[in-house]
N, C-alpha and C positions, 0 to 999 in steps of 0.2 A: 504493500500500500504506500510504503515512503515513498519506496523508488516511482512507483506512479504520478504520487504530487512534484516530484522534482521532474520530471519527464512532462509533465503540464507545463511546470511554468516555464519550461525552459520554451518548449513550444510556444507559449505567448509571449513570450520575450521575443522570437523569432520573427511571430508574425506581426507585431509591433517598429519591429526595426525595418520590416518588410512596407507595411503601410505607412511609415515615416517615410522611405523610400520614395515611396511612390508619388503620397500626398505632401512634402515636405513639410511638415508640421513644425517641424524646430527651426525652421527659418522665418517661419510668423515672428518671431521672438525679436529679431533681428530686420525687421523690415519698419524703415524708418513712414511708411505709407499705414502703417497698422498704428503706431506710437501717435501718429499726427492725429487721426482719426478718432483715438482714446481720449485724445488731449483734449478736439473739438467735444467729444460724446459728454466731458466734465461738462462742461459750460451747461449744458443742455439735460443732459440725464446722468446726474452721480450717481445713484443708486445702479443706475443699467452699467454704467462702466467702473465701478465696485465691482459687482455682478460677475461682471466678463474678467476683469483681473486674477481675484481671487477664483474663479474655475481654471484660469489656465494656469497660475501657480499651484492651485491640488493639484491637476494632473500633470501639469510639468515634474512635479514633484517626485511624483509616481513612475512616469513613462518615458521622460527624455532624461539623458545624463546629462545634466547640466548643474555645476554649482550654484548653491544657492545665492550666491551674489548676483548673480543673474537679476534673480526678482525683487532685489532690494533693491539694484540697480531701479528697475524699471519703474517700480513703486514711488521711489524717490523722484523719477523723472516728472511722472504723472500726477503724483497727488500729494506731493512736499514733506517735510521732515516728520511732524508728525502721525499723519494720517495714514503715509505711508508705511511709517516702522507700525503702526498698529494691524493695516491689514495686509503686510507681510510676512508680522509674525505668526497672526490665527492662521493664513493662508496655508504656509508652510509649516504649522505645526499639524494640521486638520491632513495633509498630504502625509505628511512624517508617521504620521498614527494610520493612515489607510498602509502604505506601504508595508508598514510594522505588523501589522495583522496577516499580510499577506507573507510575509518572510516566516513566520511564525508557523503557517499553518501550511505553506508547499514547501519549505526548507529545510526550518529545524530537525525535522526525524530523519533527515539523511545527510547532511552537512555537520549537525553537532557533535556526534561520536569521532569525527572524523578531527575536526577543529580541536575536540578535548584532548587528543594524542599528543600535539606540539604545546610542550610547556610555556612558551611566552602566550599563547592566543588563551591558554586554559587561566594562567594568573591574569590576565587582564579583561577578561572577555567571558568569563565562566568563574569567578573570585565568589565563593558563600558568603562572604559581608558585602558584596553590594560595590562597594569605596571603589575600586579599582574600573567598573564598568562605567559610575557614576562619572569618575576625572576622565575616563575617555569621551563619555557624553561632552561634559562639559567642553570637552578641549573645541569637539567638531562641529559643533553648535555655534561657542564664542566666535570661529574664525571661519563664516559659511563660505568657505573655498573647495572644500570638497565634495564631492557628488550625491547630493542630496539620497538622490534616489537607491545610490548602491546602497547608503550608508545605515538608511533604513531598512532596509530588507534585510543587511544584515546584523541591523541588532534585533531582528525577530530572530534568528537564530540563537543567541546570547539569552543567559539564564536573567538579566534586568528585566523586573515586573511593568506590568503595562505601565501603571496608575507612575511608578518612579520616571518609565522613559517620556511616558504624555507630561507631566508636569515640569522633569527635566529639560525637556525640549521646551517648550515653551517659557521657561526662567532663564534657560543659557542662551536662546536664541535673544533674546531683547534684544544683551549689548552690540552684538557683531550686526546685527541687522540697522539697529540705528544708528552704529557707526557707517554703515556706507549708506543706507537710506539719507541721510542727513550731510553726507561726504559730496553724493549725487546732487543733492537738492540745492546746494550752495555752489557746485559747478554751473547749474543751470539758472543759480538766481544773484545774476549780478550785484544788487543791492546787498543784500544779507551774503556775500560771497562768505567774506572773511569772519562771522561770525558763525554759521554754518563748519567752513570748515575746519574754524577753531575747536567748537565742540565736538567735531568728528576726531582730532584730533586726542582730544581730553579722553574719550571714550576709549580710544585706541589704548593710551595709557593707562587706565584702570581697566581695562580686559587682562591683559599682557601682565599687572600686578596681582591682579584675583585669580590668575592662572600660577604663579609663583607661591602665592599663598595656599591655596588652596592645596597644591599640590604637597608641600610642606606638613601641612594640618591634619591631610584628611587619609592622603595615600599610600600604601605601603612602600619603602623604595623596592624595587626591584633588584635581586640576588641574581650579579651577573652569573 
């Protein structure tokens, strides 16, 4: 039965990359004729272009490998420092959490026995107290450069409970999301340049220190 779920989703992954292919969906992302359109849609209908935002960041989230600076990025462009960190981070936590239940339920019974073998991935990624899964949360979260989508599917594999990775995600994403939602928004706003991306700035520095801390307080060192 494992090997069946893992043999699904690889196939949906397949056929995913195949109809990416065909329909270019992750070039929407990137198409300055879609951005201009969203920007006019504010003016007119914010609810409708919320709406459309926050679906393409779940399913970006889900289904194209894309870091998640991507949609802080665009968040920022569109709907300014605050609004934007807000519905980036429900966006991308609501995706984080669909992902996770899917990595959970076609992964883990055939990838975790396999994972618990190599002692680094078993102390960090499989640790009984938690601490150890938690500071990698935290790490990939604070700094959304890496691939959203991989990264969730594979902490469904990983013994962290939902309720720690939902709330996790969503606490560690703030900082890293409003540092570039707020980094972007002061590229694009003349006026408020330098204050924008002063605070962007500041956040950067208290990421980078609560990741020092943190790591110090909470996590076991690792026995090279």
């Amino acid at each position: 039965m494992k090997n069946k779920k893992l043999w699904l989703f690889i196939g949906l992954v397949l056929l995913i990359l195949i109809l990416n292919h065909i329909f270019k969906w992750s070039s929407y992302l990137g198409d300055t004729d879609n951005l201009t359109f969203l920007k006019a849609m504010i003016q007119d209908n914010l609810a409708g272009a919320i709406a459309i935002y926050m679906l393409v960041t779940i399913v970006g989230s889900i289904v194209l490998a894309l870091p998640g600076v991507t949609f802080a990025i665009l968040a920022g462009l569109l709907f300014g420092p605050v609004l934007g960190t807000i519905l980036c981070t429900i966006s991308a936590t609501a995706g984080a959490v669909l992902a996770f239940l899917a990595g959970r339920f076609f992964l883990r019974d055939s990838i975790r026995p396999a994972a618990m073998k190599n002692q680094y991935l078993k102390k960090w990624l499989f640790d009984e107290s938690g601490k150890n899964q938690l500071f990698v949360l935290m790490i990939t979260r604070l700094v959304p450069v890496f691939p959203y989508n991989l990264q969730n599917f594979a902490y469904g594999v990983t013994d962290i409970g939902f309720v720690a990775y939902t709330v996790g995600s969503f606490v560690f994403m703030i900082p890293g999301t409003a540092m570039y939602t707020i980094g972007t928004a002061g590229l694009a706003d003349a006026k408020n340049r330098i204050m924008y991306i002063g605070i962007a700035v500041i956040i950067a520095v208290v990421v980078i220190l609560a990741g020092v801390f943190l790591k110090k307080r909470y996590i076991e060192n690792v026995e090279e």
